[in-house]
PDB file as gemmi writes it, atoms N, CA and C in Angstrom:
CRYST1    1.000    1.000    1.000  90.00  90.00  90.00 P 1                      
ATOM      1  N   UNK A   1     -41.893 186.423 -51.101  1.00  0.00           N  
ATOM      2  CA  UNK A   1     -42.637 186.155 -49.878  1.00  0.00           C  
ATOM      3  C   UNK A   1     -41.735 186.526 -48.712  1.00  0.00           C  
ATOM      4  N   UNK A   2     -41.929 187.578 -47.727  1.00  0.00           N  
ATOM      5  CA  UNK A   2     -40.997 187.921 -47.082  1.00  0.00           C  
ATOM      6  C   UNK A   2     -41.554 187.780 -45.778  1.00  0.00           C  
ATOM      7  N   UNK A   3     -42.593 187.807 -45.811  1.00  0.00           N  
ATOM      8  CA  UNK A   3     -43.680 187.374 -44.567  1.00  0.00           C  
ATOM      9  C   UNK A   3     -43.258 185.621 -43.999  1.00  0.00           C  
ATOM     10  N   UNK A   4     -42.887 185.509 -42.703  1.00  0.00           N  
ATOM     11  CA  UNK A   4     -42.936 184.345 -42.478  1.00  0.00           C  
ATOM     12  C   UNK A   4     -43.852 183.238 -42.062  1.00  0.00           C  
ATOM     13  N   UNK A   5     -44.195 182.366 -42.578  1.00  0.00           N  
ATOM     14  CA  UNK A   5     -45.119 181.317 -42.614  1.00  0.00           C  
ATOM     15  C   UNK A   5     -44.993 180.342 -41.568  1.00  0.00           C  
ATOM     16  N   UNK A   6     -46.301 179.824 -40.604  1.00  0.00           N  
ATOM     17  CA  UNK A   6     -45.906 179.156 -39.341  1.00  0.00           C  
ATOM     18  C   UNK A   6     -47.008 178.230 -39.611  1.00  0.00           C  
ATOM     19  N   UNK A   7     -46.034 176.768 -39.659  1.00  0.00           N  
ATOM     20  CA  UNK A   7     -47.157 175.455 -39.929  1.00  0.00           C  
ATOM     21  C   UNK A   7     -46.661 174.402 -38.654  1.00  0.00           C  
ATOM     22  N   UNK A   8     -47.568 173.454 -38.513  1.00  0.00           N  
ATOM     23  CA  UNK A   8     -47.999 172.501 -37.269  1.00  0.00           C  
ATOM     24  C   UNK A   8     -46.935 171.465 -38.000  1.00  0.00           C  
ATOM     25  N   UNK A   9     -46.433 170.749 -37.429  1.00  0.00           N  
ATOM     26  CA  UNK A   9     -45.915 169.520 -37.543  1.00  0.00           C  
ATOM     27  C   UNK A   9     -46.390 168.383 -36.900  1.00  0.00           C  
ATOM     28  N   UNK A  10     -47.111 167.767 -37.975  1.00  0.00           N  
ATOM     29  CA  UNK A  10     -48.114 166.841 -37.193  1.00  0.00           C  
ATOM     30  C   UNK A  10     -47.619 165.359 -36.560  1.00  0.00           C  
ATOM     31  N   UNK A  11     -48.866 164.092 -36.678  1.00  0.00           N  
ATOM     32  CA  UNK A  11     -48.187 163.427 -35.600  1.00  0.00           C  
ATOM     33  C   UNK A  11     -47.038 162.300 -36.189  1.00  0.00           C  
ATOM     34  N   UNK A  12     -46.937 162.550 -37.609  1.00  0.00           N  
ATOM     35  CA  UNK A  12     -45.993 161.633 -38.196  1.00  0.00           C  
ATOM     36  C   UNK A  12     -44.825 162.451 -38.876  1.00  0.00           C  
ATOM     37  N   UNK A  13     -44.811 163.678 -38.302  1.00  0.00           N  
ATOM     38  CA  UNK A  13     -43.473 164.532 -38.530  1.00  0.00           C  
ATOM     39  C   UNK A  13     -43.621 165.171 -39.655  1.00  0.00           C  
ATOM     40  N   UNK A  14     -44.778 165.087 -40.693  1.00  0.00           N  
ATOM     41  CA  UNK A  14     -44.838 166.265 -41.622  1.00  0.00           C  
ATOM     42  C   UNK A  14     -45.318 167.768 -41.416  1.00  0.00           C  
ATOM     43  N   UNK A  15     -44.942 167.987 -42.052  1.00  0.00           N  
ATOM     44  CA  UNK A  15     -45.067 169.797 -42.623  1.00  0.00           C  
ATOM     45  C   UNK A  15     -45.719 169.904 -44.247  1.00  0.00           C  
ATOM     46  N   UNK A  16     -46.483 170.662 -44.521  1.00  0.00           N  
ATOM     47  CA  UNK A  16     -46.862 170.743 -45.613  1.00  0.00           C  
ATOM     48  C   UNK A  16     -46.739 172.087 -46.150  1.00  0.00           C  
ATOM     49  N   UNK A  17     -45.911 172.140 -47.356  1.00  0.00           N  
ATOM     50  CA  UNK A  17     -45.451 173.080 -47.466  1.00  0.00           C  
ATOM     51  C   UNK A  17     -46.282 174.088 -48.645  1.00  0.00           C  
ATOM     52  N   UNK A  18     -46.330 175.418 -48.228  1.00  0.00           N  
ATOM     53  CA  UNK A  18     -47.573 176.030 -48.658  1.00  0.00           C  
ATOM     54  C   UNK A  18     -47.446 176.172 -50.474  1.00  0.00           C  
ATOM     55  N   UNK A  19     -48.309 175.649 -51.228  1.00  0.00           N  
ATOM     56  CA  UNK A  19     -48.430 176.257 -52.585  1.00  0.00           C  
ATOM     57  C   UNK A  19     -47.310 177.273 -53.154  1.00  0.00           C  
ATOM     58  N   UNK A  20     -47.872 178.332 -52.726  1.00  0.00           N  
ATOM     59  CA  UNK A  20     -46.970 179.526 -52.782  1.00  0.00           C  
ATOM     60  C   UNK A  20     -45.807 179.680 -52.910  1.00  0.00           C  
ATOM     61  N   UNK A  21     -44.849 179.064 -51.355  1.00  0.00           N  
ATOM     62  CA  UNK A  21     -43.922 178.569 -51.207  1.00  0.00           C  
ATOM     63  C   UNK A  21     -43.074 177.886 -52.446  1.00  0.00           C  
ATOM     64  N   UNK A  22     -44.188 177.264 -52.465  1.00  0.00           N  
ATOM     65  CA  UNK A  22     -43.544 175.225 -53.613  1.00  0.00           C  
ATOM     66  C   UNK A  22     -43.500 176.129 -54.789  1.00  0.00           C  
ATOM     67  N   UNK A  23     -44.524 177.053 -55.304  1.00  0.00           N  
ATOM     68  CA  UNK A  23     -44.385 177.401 -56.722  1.00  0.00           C  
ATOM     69  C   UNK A  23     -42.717 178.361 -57.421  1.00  0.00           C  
ATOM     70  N   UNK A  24     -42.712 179.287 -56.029  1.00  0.00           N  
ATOM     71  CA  UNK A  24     -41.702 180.144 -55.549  1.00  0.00           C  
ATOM     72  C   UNK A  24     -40.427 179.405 -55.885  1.00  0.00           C  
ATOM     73  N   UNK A  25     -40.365 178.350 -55.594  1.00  0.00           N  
ATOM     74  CA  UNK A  25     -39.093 177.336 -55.408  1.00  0.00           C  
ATOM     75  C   UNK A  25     -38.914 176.343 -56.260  1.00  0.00           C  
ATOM     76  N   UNK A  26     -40.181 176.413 -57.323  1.00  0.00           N  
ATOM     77  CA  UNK A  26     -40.219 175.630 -58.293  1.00  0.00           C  
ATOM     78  C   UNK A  26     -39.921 173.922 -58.180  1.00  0.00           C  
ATOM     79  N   UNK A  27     -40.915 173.725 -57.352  1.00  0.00           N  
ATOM     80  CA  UNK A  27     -41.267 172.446 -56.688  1.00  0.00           C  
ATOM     81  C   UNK A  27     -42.427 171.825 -57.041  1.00  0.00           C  
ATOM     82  N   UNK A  28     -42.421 170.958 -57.564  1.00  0.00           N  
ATOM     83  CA  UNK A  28     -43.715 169.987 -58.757  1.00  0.00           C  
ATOM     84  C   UNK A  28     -43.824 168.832 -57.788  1.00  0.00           C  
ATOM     85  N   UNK A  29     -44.643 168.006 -57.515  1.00  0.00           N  
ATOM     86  CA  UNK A  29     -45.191 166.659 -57.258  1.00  0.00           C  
ATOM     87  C   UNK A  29     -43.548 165.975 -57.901  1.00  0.00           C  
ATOM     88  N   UNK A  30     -43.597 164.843 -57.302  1.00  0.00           N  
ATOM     89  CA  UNK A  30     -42.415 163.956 -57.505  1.00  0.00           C  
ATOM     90  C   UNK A  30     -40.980 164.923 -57.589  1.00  0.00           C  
ATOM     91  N   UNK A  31     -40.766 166.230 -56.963  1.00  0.00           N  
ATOM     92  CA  UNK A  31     -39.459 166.526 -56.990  1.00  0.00           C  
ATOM     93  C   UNK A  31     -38.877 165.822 -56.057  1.00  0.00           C  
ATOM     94  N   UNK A  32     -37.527 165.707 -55.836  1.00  0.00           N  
ATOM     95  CA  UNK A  32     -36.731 165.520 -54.981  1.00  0.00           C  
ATOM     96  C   UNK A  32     -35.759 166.396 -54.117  1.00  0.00           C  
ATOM     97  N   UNK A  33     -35.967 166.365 -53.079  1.00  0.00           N  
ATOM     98  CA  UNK A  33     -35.791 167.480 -52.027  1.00  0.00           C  
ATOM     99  C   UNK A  33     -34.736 166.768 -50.998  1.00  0.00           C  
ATOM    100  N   UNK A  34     -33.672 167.828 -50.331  1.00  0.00           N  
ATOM    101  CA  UNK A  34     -32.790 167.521 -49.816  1.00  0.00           C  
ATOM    102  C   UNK A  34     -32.855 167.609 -48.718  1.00  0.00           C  
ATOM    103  N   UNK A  35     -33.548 167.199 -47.567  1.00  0.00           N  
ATOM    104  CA  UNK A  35     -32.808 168.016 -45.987  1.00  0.00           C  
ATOM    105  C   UNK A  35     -32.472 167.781 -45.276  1.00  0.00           C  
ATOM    106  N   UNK A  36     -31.648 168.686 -44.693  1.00  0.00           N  
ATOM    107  CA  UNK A  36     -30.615 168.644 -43.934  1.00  0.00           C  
ATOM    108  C   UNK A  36     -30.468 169.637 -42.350  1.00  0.00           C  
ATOM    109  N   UNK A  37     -29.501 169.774 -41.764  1.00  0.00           N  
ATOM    110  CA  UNK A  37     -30.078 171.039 -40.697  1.00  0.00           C  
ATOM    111  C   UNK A  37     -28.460 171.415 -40.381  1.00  0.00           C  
ATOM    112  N   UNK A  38     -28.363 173.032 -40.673  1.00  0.00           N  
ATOM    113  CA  UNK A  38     -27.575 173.792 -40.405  1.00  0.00           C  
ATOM    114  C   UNK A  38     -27.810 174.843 -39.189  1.00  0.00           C  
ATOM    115  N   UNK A  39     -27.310 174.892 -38.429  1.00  0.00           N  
ATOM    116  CA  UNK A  39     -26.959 175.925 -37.334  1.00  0.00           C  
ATOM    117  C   UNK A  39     -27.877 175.243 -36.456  1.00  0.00           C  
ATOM    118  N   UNK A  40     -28.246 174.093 -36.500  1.00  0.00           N  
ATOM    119  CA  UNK A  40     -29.845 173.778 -35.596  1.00  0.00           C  
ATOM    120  C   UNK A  40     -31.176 174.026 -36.670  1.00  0.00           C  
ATOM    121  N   UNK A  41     -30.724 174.497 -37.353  1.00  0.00           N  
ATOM    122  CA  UNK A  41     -31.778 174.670 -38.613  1.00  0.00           C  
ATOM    123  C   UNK A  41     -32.141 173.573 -39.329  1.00  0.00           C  
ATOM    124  N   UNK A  42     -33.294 173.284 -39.426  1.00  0.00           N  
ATOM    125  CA  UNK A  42     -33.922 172.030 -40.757  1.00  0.00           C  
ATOM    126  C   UNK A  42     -34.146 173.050 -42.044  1.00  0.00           C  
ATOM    127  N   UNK A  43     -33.142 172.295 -43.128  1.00  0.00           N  
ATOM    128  CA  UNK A  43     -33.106 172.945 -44.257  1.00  0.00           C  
ATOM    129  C   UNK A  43     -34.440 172.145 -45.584  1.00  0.00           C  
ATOM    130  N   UNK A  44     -34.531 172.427 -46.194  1.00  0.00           N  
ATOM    131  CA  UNK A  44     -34.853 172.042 -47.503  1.00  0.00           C  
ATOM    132  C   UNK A  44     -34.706 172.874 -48.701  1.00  0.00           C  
ATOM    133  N   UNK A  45     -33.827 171.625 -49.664  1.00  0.00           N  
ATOM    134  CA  UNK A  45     -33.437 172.183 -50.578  1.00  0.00           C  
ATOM    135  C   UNK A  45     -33.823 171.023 -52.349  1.00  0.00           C  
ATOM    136  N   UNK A  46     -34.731 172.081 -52.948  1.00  0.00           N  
ATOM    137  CA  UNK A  46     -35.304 171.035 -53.644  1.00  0.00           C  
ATOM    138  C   UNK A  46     -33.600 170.512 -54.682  1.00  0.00           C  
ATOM    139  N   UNK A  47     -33.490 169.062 -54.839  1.00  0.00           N  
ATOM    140  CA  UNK A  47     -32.194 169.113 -56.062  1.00  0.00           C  
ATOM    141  C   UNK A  47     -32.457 167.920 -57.306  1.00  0.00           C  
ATOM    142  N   UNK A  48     -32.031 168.399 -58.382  1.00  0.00           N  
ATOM    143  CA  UNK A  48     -31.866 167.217 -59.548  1.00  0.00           C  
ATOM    144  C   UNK A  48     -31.299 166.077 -59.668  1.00  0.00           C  
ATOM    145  N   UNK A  49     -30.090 165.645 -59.164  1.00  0.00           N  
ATOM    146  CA  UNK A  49     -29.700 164.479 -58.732  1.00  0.00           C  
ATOM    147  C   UNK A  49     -29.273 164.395 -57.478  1.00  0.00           C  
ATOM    148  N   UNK A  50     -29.154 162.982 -57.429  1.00  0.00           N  
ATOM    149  CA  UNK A  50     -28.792 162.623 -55.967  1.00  0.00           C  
ATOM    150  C   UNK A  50     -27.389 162.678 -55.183  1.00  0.00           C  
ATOM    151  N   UNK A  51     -26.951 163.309 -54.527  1.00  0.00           N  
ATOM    152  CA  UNK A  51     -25.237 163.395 -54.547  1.00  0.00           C  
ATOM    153  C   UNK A  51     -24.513 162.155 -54.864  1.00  0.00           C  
ATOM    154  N   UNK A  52     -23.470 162.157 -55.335  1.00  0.00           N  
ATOM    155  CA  UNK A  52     -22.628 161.192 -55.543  1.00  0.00           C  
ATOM    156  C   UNK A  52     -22.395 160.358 -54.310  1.00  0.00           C  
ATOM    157  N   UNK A  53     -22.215 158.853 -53.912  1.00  0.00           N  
ATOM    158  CA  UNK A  53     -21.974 158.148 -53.049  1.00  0.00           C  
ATOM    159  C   UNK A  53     -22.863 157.771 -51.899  1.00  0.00           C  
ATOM    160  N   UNK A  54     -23.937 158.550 -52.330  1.00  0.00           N  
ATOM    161  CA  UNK A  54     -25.109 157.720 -51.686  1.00  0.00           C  
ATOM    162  C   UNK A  54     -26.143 156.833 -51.817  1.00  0.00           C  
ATOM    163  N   UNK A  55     -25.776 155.787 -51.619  1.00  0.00           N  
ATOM    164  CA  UNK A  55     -25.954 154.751 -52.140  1.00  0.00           C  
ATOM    165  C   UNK A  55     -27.438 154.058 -51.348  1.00  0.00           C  
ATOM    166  N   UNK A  56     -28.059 154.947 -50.472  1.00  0.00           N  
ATOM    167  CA  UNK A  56     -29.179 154.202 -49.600  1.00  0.00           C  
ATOM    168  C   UNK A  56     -30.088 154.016 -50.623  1.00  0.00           C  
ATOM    169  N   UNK A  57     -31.004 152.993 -49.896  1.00  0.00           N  
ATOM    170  CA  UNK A  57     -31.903 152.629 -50.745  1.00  0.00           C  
ATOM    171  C   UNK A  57     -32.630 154.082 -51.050  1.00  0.00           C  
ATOM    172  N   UNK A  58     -33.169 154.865 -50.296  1.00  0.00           N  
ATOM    173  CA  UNK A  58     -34.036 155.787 -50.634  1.00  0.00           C  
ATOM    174  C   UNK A  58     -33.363 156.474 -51.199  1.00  0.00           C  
ATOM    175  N   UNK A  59     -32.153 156.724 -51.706  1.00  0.00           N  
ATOM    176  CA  UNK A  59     -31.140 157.913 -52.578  1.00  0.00           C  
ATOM    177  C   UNK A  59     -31.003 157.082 -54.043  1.00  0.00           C  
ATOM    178  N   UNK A  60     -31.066 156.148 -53.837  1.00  0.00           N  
ATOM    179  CA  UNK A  60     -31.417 155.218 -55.209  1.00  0.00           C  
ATOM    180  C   UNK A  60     -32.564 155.423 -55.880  1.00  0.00           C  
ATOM    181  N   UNK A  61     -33.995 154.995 -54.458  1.00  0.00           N  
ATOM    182  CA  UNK A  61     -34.943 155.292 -55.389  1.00  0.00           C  
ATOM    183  C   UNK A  61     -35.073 156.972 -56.440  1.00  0.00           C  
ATOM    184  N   UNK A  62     -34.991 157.540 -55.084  1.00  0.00           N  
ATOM    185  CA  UNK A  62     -35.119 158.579 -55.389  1.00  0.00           C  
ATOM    186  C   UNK A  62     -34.482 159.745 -56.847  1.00  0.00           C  
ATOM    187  N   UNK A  63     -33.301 158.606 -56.908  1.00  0.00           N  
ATOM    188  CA  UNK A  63     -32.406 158.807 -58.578  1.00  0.00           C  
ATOM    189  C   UNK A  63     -33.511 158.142 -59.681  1.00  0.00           C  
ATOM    190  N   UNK A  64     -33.412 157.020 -59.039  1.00  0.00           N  
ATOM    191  CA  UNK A  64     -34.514 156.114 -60.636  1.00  0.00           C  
ATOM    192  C   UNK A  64     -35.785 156.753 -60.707  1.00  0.00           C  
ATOM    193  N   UNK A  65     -36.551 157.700 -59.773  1.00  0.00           N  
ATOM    194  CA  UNK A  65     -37.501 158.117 -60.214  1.00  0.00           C  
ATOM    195  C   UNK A  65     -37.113 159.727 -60.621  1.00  0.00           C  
ATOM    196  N   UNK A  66     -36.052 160.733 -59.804  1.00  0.00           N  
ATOM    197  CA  UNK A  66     -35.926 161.825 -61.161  1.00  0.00           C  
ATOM    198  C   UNK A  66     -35.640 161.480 -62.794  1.00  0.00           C  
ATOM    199  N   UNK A  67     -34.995 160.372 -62.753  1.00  0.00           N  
ATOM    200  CA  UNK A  67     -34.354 159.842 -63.742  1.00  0.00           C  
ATOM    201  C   UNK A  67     -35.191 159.966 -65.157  1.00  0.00           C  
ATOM    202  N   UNK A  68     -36.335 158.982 -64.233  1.00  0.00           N  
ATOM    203  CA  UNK A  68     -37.599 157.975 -65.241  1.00  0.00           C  
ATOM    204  C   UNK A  68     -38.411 159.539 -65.493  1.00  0.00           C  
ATOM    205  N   UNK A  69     -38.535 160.272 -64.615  1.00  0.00           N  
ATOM    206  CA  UNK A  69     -39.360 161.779 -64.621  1.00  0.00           C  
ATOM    207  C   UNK A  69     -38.614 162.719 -65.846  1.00  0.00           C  
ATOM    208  N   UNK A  70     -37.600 162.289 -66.424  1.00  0.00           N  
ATOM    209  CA  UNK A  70     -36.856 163.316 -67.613  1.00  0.00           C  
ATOM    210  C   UNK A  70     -36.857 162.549 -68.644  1.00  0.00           C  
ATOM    211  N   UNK A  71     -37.415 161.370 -68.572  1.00  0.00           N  
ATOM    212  CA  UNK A  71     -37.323 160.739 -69.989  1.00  0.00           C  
ATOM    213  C   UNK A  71     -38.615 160.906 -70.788  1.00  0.00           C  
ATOM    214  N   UNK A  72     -38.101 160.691 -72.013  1.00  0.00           N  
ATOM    215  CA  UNK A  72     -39.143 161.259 -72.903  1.00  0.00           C  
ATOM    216  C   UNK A  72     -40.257 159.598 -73.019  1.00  0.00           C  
ATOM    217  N   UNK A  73     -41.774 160.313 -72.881  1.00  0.00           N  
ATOM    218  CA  UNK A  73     -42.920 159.114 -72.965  1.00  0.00           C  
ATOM    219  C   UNK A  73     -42.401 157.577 -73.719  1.00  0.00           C  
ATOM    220  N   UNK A  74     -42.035 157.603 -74.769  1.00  0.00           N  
ATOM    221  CA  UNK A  74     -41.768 156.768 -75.525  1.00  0.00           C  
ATOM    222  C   UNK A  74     -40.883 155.719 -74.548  1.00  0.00           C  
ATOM    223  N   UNK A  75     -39.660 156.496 -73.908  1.00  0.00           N  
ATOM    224  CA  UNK A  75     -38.629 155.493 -73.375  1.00  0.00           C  
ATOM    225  C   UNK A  75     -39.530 154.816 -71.859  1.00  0.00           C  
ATOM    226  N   UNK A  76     -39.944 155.993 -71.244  1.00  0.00           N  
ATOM    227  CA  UNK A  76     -40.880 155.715 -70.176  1.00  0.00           C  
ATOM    228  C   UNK A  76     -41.732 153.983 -70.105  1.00  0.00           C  
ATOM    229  N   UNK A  77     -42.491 154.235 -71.354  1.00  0.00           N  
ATOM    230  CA  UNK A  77     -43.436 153.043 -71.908  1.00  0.00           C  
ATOM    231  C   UNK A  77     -42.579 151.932 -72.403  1.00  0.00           C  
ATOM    232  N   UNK A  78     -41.491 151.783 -72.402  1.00  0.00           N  
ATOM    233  CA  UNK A  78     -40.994 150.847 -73.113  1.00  0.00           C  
ATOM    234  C   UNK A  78     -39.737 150.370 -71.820  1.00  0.00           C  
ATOM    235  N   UNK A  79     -39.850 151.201 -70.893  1.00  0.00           N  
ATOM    236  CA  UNK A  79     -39.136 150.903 -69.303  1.00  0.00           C  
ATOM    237  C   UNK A  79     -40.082 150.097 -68.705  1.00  0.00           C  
ATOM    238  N   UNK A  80     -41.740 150.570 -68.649  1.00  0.00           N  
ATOM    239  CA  UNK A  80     -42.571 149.846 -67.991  1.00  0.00           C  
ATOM    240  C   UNK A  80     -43.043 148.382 -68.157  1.00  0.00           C  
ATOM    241  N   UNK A  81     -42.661 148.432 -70.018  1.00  0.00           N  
ATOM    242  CA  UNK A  81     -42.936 146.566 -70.410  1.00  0.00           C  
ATOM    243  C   UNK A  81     -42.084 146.129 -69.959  1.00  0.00           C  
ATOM    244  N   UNK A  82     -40.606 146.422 -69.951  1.00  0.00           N  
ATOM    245  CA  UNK A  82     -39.385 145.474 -69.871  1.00  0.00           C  
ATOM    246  C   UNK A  82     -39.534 145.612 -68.474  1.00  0.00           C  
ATOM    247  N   UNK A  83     -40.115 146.146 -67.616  1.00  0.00           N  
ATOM    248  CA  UNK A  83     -40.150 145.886 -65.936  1.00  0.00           C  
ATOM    249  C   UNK A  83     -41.245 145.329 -65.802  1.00  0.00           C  
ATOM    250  N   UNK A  84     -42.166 144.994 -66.529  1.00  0.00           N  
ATOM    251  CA  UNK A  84     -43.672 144.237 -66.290  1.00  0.00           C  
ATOM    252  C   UNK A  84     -42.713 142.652 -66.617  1.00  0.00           C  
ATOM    253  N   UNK A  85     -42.467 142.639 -68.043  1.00  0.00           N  
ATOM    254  CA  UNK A  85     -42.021 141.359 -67.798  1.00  0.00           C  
ATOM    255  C   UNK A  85     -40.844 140.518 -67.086  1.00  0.00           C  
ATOM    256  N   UNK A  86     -39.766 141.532 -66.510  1.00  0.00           N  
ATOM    257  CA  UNK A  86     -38.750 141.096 -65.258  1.00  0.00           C  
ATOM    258  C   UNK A  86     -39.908 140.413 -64.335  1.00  0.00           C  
ATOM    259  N   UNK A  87     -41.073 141.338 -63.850  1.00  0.00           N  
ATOM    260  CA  UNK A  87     -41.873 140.823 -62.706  1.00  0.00           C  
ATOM    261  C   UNK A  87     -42.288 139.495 -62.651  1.00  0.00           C  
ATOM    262  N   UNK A  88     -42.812 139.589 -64.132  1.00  0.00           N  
ATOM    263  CA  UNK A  88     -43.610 138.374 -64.734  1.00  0.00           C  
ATOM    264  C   UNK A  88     -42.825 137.274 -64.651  1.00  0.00           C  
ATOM    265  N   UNK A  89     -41.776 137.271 -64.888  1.00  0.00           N  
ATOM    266  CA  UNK A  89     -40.802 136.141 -64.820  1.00  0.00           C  
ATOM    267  C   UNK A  89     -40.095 135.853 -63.739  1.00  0.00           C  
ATOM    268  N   UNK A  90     -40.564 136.287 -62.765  1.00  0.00           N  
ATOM    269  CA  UNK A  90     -39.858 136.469 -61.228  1.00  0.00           C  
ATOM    270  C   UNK A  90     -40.631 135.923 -60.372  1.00  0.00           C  
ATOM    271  N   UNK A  91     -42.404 136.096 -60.936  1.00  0.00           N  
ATOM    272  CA  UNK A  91     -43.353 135.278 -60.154  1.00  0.00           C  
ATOM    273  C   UNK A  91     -43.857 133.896 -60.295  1.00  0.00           C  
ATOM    274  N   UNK A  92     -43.289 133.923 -62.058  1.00  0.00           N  
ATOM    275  CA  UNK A  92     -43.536 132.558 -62.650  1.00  0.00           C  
ATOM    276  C   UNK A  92     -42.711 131.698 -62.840  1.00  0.00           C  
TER     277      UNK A  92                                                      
END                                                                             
C-alpha cells in the first residue's frame, strides 16, 4: 500500500485503522499495539509482549490477555473456572 491513507480523529481520540492496513500488518482483534511518537510522529507498532518493567495496570492487562490469547482451549477453560471460583469466594 503505497498510497497514503487520511482518516478523521474523532471526538474521543480514535482513528480506525483501515482493514487493509490491519491485514498488511497482521493485526487480529485483541492484538496488542504499541504507541509511541517519534520525530513528532504518532507511531504504532503492533507487539507480542509487553516490554519488560512496565508494570501499569494497562501493560499488565494487556500481558494477561496476549498471554490467555496463546494458550491452548483446554488451559483457557480451566483458567476461567479457577477465576469464576476466586470471584465466587470473594463475593461470598
Amino acid at each position: 500500500m503505497n498510497k497514503p491513507i487520511y482518516k478523521l480523529v474523532d471526538s474521543k481520540g480514535r482513528v480506525l485503522i483501515p482493514k487493509a492496513l490491519r491485514d498488511m500488518a497482521k493485526m487480529e482483534y485483541g492484538d496488542i499495539v504499541r504507541l509511541g511518537l517519534a520525530d513528532g510522529k504518532v507511531t504504532v507498532r503492533k507487539v507480542d509482549i509487553v516490554e519488560a518493567g512496565d508494570q501499569s495496570p494497562e501493560a499488565v492487562e494487556a500481558y494477561v490477555r496476549a498471554a490467555f490469547k496463546s494458550m491452548p482451549d483446554s488451559t483457557r477453560l480451566e483458567l476461567i473456572g479457577e477465576l469464576s471460583s476466586l470471584l465466587q469466594k470473594k463475593e461470598g
